[in-house]
C-alpha positions in Angstrom: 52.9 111.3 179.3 56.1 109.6 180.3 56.6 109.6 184.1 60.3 109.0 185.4 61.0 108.1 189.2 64.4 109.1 190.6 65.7 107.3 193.6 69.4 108.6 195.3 70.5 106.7 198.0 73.6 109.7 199.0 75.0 112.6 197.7 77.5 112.3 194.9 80.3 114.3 194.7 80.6 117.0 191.7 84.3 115.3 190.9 82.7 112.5 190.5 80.3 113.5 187.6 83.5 113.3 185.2 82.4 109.9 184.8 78.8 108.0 184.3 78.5 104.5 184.6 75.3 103.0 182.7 74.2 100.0 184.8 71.1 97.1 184.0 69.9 94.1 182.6 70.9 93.3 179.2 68.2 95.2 176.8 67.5 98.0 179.5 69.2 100.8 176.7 72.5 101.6 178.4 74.1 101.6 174.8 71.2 103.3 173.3 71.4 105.9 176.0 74.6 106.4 176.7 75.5 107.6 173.4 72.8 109.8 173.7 73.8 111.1 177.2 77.6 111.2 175.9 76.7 113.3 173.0 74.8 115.9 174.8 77.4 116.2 177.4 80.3 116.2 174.9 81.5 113.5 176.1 83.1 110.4 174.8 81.3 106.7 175.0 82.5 103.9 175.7 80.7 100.2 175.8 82.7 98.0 178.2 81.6 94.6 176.2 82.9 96.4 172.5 86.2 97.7 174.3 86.8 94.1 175.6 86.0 92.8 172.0 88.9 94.8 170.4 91.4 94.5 173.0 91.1 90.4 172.5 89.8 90.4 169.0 86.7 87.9 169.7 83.7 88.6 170.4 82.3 88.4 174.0 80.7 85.5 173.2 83.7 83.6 171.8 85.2 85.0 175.3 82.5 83.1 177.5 83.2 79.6 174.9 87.0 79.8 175.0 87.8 80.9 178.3 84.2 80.4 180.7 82.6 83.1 182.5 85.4 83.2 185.4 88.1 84.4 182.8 85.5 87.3 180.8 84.4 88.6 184.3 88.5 88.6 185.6 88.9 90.7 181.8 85.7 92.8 182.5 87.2 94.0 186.1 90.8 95.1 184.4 88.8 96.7 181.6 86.5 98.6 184.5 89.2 99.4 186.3 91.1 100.6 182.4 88.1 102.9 181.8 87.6 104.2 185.2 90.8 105.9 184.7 89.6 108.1 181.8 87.8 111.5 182.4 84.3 113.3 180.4 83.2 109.8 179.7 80.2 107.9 179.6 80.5 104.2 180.1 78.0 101.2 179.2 79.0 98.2 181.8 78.1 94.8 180.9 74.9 93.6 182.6 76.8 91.0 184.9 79.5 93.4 185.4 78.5 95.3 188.8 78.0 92.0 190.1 81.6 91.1 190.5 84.8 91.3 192.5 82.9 94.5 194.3 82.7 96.3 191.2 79.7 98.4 192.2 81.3 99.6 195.0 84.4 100.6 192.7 82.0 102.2 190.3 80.5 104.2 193.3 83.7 105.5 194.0 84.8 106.5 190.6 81.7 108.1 189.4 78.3 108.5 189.3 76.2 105.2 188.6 73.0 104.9 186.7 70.9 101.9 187.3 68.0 102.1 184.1 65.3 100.0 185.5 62.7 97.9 183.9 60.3 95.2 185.0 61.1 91.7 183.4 58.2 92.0 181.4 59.7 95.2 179.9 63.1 94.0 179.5 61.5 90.1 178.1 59.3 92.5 175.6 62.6 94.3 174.4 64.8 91.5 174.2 62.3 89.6 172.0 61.8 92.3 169.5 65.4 92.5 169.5 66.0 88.7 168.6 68.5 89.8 166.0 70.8 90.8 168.8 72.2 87.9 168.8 72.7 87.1 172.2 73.2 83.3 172.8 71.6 83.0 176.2 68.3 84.2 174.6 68.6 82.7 171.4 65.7 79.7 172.0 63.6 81.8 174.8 60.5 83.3 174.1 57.4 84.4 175.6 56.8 83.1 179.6 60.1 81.0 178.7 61.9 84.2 178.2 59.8 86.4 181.0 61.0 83.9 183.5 64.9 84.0 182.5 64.9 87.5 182.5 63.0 87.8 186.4 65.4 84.8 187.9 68.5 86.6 185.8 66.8 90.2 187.3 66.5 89.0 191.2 69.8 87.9 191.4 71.5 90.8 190.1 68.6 93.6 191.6 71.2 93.5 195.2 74.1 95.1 193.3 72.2 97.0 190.7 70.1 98.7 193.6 73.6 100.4 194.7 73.7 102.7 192.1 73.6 106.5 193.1 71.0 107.1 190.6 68.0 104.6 189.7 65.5 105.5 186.9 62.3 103.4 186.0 60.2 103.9 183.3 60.5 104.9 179.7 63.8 105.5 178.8 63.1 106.8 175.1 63.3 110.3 176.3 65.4 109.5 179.5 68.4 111.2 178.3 66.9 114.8 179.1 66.1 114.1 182.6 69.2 112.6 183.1 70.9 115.4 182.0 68.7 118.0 184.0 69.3 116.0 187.4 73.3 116.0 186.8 73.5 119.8 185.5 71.3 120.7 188.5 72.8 118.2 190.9 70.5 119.2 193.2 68.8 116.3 194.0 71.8 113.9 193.2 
C-alpha cells in the first residue's frame, strides 16, 4: 500500500490552479508526472529545460559549457517568466530553477507549486538506474559517491523547494491521482 503525505503551507487561490508548477531534485518524476497530470487535466505540458533547448537550439548541457551556469539560470528566469504567462498548463521546472532570482516566490504567485519529495537515497537509487539519462554531473557517480552528491545537492536546495504550496513524499508511480483529487477538491489546498 502506497501512503502519500500532503503538506500546505496556505490556501491557494482557485485562479491560480490554471497553472501547476512541478518542482524537485533532478530524477524526483516531474517530467514523468506532469505529463501524466497534464493529460488528465486536459491540459498542455510543458518541460522548462526542453523549451529552453528549442528556443537556443543546444542542449542544456551545451548551455551550462558555452555560456556557464549564470547565463542558463538568467535564460531559465525569462523562460519562467515566458511560461508563467500561458493558462491550462502544467509545467516541469528545472531542478535548480526555484532556487534563483526569487523564482519560488514568482511561481507561488502564478500558480500552484508542487514540490515531489524523495530522500537522497530514493532520488541516488533513481538516478543510477537511469544512467542512460545522460546527465553530465552524474555521469562518473555511483553508489555512496552518488548518495552523497545528491544529499549536499538536496540540503542546499530543500529552503526553496520547501516553499511550494503543495509537498508530496512517497511513491509517486501512482501520485498523479491524488494529485488530481486534492486540486479538484481543493479542499485541503
Amino acid at each position: 500500500m502506497t501512503i502519500y503525505h500532503y503538506f500546505c503551507p496556505s490556501k491557494i487561490r482557485v485562479e491560480q490552479m490554471n497553472r501547476i508548477f512541478l518542482i524537485g531534485y533532478m530524477g524526483s518524476g516531474k517530467t514523468t508526472i506532469g505529463k501524466l497530470l497534464a493529460e488528465k487535466l486536459g491540459y498542455s505540458f510543458i518541460d522548462m529545460d526542453h523549451h529552453i533547448e528549442e528556443k537556443q537550439f543546444k542542449t542544456v548541457t551545451q548551455i551550462f559549457s558555452e555560456l556557464g551556469e549564470e547565463k542558463f539560470r538568467l535564460l531559465e528566469q525569462h523562460c519562467l517568466h515566458e511560461v508563467a504567462e500561458f493558462e491550462n498548463v502544467v509545467i516541469s521546472t528545472g531542478g535548480g530553477a526555484p532556487c534563483f532570482f526569487e523564482n519560488m516566490d514568482y511561481m507561488n504567485s502564478r500558480g500552484l507549486t508542487i514540490y515531489l519529495k524523495l530522500s537522497p537515497s530514493q532520488l541516488a537509487e533513481r538516478l543510477e538506474v537511469s544512467k542512460a539519462n545522460k546527465r553530465p554531473l552524474l555521469a562518473e557517480r555511483k553508489g555512496e559517491e552518488l548518495r552523497q552528491f545528491v544529499s549536499d545537492g538536496l540540503s542546499k536546495r530543500e529552503p526553496y523547494y520547501s516553499k511550494a504550496r503543495l509537498i508530496i513524499t512517497g511513491d509517486f508511480e501512482t501520485a498523479v491521482n491524488e494529485i488530481l483529487e486534492q486540486i479538484i477538491n481543493n479542499s485541503t489546498v
